[in-house]
C-alpha positions in Angstrom: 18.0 -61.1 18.7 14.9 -59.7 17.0 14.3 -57.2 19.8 17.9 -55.7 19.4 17.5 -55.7 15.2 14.2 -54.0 16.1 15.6 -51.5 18.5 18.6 -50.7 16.0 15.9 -50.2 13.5 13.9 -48.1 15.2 17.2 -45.8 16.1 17.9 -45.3 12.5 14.1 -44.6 11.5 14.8 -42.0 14.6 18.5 -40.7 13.3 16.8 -40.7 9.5 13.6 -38.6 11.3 15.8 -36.0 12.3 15.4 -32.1 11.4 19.8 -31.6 11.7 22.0 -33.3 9.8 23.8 -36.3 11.2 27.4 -38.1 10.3 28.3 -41.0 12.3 32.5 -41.7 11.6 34.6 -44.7 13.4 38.2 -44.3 15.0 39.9 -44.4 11.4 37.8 -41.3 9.9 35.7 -43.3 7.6 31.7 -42.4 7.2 29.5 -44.8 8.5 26.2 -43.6 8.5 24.5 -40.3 6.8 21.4 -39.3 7.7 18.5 -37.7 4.7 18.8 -34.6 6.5 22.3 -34.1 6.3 22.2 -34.7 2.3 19.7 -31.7 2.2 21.4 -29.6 5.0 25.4 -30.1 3.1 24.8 -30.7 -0.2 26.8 -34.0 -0.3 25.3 -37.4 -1.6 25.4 -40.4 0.8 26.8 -42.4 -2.4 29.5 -40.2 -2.5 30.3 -39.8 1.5 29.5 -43.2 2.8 32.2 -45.6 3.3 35.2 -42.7 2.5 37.8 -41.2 4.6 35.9 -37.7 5.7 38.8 -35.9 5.3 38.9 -37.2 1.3 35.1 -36.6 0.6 34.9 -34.0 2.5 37.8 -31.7 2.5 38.2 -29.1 5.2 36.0 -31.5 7.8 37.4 -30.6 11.3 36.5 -34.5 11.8 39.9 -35.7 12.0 41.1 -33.0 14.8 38.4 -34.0 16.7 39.5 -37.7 16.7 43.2 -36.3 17.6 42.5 -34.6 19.9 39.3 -36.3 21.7 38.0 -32.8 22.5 34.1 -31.6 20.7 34.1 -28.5 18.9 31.0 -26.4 18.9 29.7 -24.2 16.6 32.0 -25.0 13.4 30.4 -22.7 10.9 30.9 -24.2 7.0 30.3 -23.0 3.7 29.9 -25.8 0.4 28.7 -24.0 -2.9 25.8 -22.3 -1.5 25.2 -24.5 1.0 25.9 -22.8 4.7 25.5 -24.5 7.8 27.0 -24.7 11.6 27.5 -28.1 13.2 28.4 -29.4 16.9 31.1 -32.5 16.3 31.7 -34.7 19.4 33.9 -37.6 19.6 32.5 -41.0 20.7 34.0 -43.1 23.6 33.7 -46.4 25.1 34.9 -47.4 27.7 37.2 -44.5 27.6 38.6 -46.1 24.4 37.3 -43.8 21.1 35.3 -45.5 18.6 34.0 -42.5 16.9 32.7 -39.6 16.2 29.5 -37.5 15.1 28.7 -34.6 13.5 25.3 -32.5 14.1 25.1 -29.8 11.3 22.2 -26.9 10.7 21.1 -24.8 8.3 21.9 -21.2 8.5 18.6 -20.7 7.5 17.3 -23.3 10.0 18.4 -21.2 12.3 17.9 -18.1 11.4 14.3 -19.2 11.6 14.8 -20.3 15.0 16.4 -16.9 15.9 13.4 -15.1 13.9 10.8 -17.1 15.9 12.9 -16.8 19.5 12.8 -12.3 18.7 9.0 -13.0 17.9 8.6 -14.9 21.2 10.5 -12.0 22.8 8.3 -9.4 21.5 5.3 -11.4 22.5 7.1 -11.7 26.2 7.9 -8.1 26.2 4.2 -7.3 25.0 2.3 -9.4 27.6 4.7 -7.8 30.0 3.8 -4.6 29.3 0.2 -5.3 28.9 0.4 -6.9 32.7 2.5 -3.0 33.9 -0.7 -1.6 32.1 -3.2 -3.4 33.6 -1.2 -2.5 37.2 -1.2 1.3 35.9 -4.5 1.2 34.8 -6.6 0.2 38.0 -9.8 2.0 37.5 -12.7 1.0 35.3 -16.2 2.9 34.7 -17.4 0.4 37.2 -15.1 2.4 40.4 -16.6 6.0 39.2 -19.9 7.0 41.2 -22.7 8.6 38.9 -26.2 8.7 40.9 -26.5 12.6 40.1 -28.4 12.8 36.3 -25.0 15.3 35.3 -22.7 12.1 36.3 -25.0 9.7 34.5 -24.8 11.8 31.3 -20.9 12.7 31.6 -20.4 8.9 32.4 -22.8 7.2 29.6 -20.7 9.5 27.3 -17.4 8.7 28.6 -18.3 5.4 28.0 -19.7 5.4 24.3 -16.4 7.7 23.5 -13.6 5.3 25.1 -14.7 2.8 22.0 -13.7 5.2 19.7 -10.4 6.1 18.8 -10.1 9.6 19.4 -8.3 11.9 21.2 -10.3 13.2 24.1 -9.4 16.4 26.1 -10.5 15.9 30.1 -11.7 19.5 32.4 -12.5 20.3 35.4 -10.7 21.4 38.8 -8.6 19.9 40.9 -9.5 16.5 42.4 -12.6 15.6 40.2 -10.6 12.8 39.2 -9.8 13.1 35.6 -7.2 10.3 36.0 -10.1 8.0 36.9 -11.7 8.9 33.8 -8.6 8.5 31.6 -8.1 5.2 33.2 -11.7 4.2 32.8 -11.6 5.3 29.4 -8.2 3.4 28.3 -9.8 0.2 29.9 -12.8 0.0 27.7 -11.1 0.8 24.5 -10.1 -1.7 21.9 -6.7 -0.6 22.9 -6.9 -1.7 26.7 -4.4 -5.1 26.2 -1.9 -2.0 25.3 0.1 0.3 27.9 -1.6 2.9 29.1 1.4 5.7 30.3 0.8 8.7 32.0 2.9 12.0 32.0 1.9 15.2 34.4 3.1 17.7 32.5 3.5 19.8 35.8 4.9 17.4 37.6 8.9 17.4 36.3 11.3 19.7 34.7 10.2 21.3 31.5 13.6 20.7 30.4 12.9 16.6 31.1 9.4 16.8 29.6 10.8 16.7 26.3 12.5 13.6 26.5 9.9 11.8 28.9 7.7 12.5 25.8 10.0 11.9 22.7 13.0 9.6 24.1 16.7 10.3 23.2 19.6 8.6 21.7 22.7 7.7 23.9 25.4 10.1 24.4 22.4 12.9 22.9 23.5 15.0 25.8 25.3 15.2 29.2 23.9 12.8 31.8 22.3 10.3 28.8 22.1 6.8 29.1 24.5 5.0 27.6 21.8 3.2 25.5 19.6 5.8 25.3 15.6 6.1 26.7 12.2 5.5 24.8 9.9 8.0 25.4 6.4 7.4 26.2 4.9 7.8 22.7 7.6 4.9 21.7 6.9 3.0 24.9 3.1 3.2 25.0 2.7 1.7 21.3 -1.0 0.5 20.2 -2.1 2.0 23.4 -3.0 5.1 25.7 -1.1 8.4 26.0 -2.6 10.5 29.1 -1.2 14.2 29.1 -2.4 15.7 32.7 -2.1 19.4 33.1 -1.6 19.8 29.6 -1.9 23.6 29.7 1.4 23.3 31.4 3.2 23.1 28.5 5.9 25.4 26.8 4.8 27.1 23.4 8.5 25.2 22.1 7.4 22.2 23.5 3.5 22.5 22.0 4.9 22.7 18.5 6.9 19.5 18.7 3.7 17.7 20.5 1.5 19.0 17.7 4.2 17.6 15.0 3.9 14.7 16.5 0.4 14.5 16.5 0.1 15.0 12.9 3.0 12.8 11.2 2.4 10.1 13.8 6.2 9.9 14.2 8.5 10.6 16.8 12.1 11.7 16.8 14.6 10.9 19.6 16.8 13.6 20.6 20.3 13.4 19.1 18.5 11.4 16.2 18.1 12.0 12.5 15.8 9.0 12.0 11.8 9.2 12.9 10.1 6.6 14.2 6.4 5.7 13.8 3.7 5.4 16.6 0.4 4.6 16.9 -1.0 5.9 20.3 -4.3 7.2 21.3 -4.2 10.8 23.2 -6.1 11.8 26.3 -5.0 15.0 28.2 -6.2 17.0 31.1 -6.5 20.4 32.4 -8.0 22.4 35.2 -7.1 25.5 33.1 -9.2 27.1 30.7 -7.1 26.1 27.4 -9.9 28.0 24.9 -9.1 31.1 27.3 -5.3 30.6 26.8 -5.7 29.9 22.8 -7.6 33.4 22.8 -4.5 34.5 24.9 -2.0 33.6 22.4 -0.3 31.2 24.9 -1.7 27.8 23.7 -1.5 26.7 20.3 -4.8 26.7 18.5 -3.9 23.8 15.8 -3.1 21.8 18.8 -5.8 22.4 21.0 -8.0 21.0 17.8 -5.6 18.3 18.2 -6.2 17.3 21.4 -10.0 18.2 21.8 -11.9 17.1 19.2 -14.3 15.6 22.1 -13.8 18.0 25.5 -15.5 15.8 28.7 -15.9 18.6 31.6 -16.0 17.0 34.9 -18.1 18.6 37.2 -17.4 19.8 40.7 -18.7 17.7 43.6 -21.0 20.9 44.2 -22.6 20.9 41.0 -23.3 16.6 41.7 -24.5 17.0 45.6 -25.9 13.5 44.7 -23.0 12.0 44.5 -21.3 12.9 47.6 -23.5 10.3 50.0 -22.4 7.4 48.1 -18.3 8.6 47.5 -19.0 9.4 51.3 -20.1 5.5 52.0 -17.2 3.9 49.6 -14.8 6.2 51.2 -15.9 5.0 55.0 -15.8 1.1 53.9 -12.3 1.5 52.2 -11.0 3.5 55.2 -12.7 1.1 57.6 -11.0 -1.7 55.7 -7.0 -0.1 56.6 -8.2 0.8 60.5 -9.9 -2.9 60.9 -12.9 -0.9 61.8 -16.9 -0.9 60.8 -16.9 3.4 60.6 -19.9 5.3 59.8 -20.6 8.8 60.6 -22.2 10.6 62.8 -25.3 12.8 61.8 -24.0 16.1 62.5 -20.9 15.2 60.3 -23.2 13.9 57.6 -24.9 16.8 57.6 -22.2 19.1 57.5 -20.4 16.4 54.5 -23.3 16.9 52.5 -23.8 20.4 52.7 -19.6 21.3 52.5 -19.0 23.3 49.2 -16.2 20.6 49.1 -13.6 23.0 47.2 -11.2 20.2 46.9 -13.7 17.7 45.2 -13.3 13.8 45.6 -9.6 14.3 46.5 -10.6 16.8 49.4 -13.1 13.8 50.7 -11.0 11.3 50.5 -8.2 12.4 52.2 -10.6 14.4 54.6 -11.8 11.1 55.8 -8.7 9.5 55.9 -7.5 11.7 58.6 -10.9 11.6 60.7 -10.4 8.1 60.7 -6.8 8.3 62.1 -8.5 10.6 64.8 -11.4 8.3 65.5 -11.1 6.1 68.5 -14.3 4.2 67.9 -16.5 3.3 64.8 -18.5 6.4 64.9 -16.6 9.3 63.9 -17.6 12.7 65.1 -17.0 16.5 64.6 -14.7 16.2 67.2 -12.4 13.6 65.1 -11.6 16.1 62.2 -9.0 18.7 63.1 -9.7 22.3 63.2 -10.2 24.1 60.0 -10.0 21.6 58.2 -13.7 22.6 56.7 -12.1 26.3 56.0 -14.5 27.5 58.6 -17.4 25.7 57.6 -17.3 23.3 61.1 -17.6 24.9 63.9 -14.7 24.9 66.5 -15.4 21.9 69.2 -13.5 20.8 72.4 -11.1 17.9 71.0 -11.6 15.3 73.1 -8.2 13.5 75.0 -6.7 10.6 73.3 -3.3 9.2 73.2 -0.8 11.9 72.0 0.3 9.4 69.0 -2.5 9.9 67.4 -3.0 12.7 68.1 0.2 14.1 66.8 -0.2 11.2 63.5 -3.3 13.1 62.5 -2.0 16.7 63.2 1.2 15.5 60.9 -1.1 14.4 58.0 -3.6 17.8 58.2 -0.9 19.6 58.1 0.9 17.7 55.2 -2.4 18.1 53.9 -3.0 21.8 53.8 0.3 22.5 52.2 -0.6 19.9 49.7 -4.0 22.2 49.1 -1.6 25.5 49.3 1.1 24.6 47.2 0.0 21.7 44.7 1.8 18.2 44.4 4.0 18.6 41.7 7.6 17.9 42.5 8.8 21.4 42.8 5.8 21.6 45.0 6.7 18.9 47.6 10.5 20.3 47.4 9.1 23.9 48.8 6.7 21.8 51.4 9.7 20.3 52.4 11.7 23.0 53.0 8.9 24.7 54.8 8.4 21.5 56.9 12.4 21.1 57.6 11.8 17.2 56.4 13.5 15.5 53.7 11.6 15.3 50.7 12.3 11.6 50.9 10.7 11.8 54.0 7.6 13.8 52.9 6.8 11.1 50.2 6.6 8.8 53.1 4.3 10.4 55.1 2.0 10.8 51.9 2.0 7.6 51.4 1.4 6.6 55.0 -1.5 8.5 55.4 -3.2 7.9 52.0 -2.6 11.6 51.0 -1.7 10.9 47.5 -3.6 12.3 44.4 -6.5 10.3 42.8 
């Protein structure tokens, strides 16, 4: 008997412990048991609810219903005086016979806290998922990027002391000297790098999308918008990176909106009145000689002093001969790796790597290798194994030595890809033409890119 006076006991001190509010009624309607935090939820006084008919005491109480009909209600939303509160009120059987029922009321406020706190769980959900699509964007640090040569140790040592400071950095030098590296590398030791870091290549899509890739747009702004509109990448990369390759690209309309941008930090969605604040860091990119095109009249100088407070030129694999035995070594162990083979090169192909003017840069070695190793039958890859020309002259022309006409044909499919990605860029209006030339899908093309590792750095 003292066990089940304790146990009762202890299920009141639990009922009386209880955050909601809790009204325990038998089969005739009348209040049995009214917990504290039902006094403070309602309003009422236990003196003046215990031991009454509910539907007295309490006018309005859906109580009684629920004892008609033996069916719980959910979500009954009430109003007392100021009091406001939603409650869940479930009839009590047993032994199929009712013998009750109870009512489980919260605050409005209560849960309006709870709702608060679930959207601030959300955000933090939505902002460690963004910060786990950065870190997949942003797979480069200072430790991938080769500096032996004194020029790379200086341009890297100062990439590095700049990416701790917040400002906006503007990123030269030609084609392939890997200026996305840098950006990358930059965004990753920044106090921003738990942020997004979002790229746009300014060359790459339709000047008429460019506008609202970079600002966003309401729904219905225009034909062809989503229905809920899109967040541009100023909105969507908040508190972290904003990279702008092949900046020089850009419209004179389109520079004026960027550089409004860049000074209110706000952006306005298209088809909206309302402007939104940002807080993004810059970095942009050009193999174009922007001070040459300010002095032109075709890029904004208030901009330009925008964007390039720091300028970081990259140098040309030429001007960094040091550097090329080393990319030349990381290359051969990466594309050993993918062909499950120990490669290494020759000596007459080192010696004509390290003397090759290497027009193309990194991006030219990579891929350069990455078709020699198609080619290559054993570890050692020789002149042989690189197609013709594909040194613009610099190798001389050498028997090609038989091997199955797979690989062969593999190989002469991804030198030619190659070339006319050299001849005609890889932008998307440059792939369609390359494409068309090739009489392959452009679906197609992409594959082949990626199958032989011919995408940009």
């Amino acid at each position: 008997m003292k066990k089940i006076t304790a146990a009762a006991d202890l299920f009141l001190e639990v009922l009386n412990n209880l955050v909601e509010g809790v009204l325990i009624v038998d089969a005739s309607n009348t209040v049995l048991y009214v917990n504290d935090a039902y006094t403070r939820i309602t309003g009422a006084e236990k003196e003046d609810v215990l031991g009454t008919n509910l539907s007295q005491s309490r006018p309005g109480s859906r109580m009684q219903e629920i004892l008609t009909s033996g069916r719980m209600e959910m979500g009954v939303h009430r109003i007392y005086g100021n009091r406001e509160h939603v409650s869940n009120i479930v009839p009590i059987y047993k032994d199929q016979r009712l013998i009750g029922g109870v009512s489980i009321a919260s605050s409005v406020s209560d849960l309006e806290s709870i709702s608060q706190k679930l959207k601030e769980d959300r955000e933090n959900l939505e902002l460690l998922q963004k910060r786990v699509a950065s870190m997949k964007q942003t797979k480069f640090t200072f430790d991938d990027i080769i500096a032996v040569s004194p020029l790379s140790k200086d341009l890297k040592e100062q990439a590095r002391k700049l990416a701790k400071k917040d400002i906006s950095i503007l990123l030269t030098g030609e084609s392939g000297t890997g200026k996305e590296v840098f950006a990358q590398a930059i965004h990753n030791e920044s106090p921003r790098r738990a942020a997004p870091f979002i790229a746009l290549n300014c060359s790459a899509i339709s000047p008429d999308l460019v506008e609202s890739e970079l600002f966003g747009y309401e729904g219905n702004a225009f034909t062809g918008a989503k229905k809920g509109g899109h967040k541009g990448i100023f909105e969507a990369a908040e508190g972290g990176t904003v990279f702008l390759d092949e900046i020089g690209e850009l419209g004179f309309p389109l520079q004026a909106k960027l550089l409004r941008v860049l000074q209110e930090q706000a952006v306005r969605p298209i088809g909206s009145t309302v402007e939104k604040p940002i807080n993004v860091r810059i970095l942009s990119a050009t193999n174009r000689d922007l001070s040459a095109m300010v002095a032109e009249g075709t890029f904004r100088t208030d901009l330009y002093y925008r964007i390039a407070p720091m300028v970081l030129r990259l140098p040309p694999l030429r001007e960094r001969r040091e550097d090329i035995l080393p990319l030349l070594k990381l290359n051969l162990e990466k594309e050993g790796k993918k062909n499950k083979k120990n490669l290494r090169l020759d000596e007459k192909v080192l010696g004509v790597l390290l003397n090759y003017s290497w027009p193309g840069n990194i991006r030219e070695l990579v891929n350069i290798l990455t078709v020699a190793a198609i080619l290559c039958e054993s570890d050692t890859i020789h002149l042989q194994d690189f197609p013709p020309g594909i040194f613009q002259g610099f190798v001389p022309q050498t028997p090609q030595k038989i091997c199955p006409l797979k690989k062969v044909a593999a190989a002469a499919e991804a030198n030619v890809i190659y070339q006319a990605l050299k001849e005609y860029g890889s932008d998307v209006a440059a792939k369609k033409e390359i494409s068309r030339k090739l009489e392959i899908s452009l679906a197609t093309l992409y594959n082949k890119i990626k199958e032989y590792q011919l995408e940009e750095l």
